[in-house]
C-alpha positions as CSV (number, residue, x, y, z in Angstrom):
1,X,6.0,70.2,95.4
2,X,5.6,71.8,98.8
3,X,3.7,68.6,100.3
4,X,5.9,66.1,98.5
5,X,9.1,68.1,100.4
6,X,7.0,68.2,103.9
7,X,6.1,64.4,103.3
8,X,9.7,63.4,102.8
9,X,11.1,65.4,105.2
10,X,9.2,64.4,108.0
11,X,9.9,60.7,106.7
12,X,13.2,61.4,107.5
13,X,12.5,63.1,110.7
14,X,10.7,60.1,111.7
15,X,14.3,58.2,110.8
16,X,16.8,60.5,112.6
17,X,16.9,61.5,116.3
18,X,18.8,64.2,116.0
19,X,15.8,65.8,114.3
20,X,14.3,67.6,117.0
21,X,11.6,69.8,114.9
22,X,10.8,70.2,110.8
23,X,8.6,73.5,110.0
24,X,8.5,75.9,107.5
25,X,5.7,77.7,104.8
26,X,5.4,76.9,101.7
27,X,8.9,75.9,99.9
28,X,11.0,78.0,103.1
29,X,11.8,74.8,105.1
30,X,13.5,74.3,108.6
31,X,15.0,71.1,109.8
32,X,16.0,72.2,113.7
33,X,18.8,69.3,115.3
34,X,19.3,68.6,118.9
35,X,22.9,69.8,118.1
36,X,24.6,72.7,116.5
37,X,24.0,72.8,112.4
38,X,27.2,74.3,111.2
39,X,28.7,71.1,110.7
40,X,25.9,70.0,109.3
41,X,25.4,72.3,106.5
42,X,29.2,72.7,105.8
43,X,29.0,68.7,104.6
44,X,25.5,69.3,102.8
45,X,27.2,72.4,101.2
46,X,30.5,70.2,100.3
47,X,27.9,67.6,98.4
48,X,26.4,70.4,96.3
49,X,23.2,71.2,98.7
50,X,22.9,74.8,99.1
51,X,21.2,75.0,102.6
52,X,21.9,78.1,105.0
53,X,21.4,78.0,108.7
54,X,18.7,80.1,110.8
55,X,20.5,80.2,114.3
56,X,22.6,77.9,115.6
57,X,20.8,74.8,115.7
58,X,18.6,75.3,112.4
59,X,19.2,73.6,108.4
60,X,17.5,76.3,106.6
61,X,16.3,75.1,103.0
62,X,15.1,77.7,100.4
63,X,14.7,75.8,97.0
64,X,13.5,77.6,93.7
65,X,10.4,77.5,92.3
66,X,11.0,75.1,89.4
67,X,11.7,72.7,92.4
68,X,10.9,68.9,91.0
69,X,10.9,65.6,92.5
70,X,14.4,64.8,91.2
71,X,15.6,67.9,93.3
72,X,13.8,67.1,96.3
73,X,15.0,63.2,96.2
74,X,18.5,64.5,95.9
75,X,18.1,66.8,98.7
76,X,16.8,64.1,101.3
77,X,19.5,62.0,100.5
78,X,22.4,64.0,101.1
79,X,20.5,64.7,104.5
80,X,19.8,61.1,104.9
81,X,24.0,60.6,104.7
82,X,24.9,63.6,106.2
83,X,22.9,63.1,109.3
């Protein structure tokens, strides 16, 4: 699941500027924007994506381990409309 999330999360990166870096190991995944992320995660939170930041300009993303495809679709497009 860890390679489908980095494949569909740089997709997206590739999508939005205001992507400035994705990285992460494993299933710990960081999306970093060229602008503060608090806004950011609050709408992603509101939508029923639990994301937490790292710093101030960092989407932190810690899924579980029974992590499927459904999940990771879901995820990408509340990012997709939130960013």
């Amino acid at each position: 699941m860890a390679a489908y999330l980095d494949q569909k999360r740089l997709e997206l990166a590739s999508q939005k500027t205001i992507i400035k870096d994705v990285r992460g190991l494993g299933l710990m995944k960081g999306i970093e924007l060229s602008v503060p992320a608090a806004p950011y995660i609050q709408s992603l939170q509101e939508s029923g994506i639990l994301v937490i930041p790292s710093g101030t300009h960092v989407i932190r993303i810690l899924p579980p381990l029974i992590l499927q495809k459904e999940h990771i679709q879901t995820l990408i497009q509340s990012l997709n409309e939130v960013l």
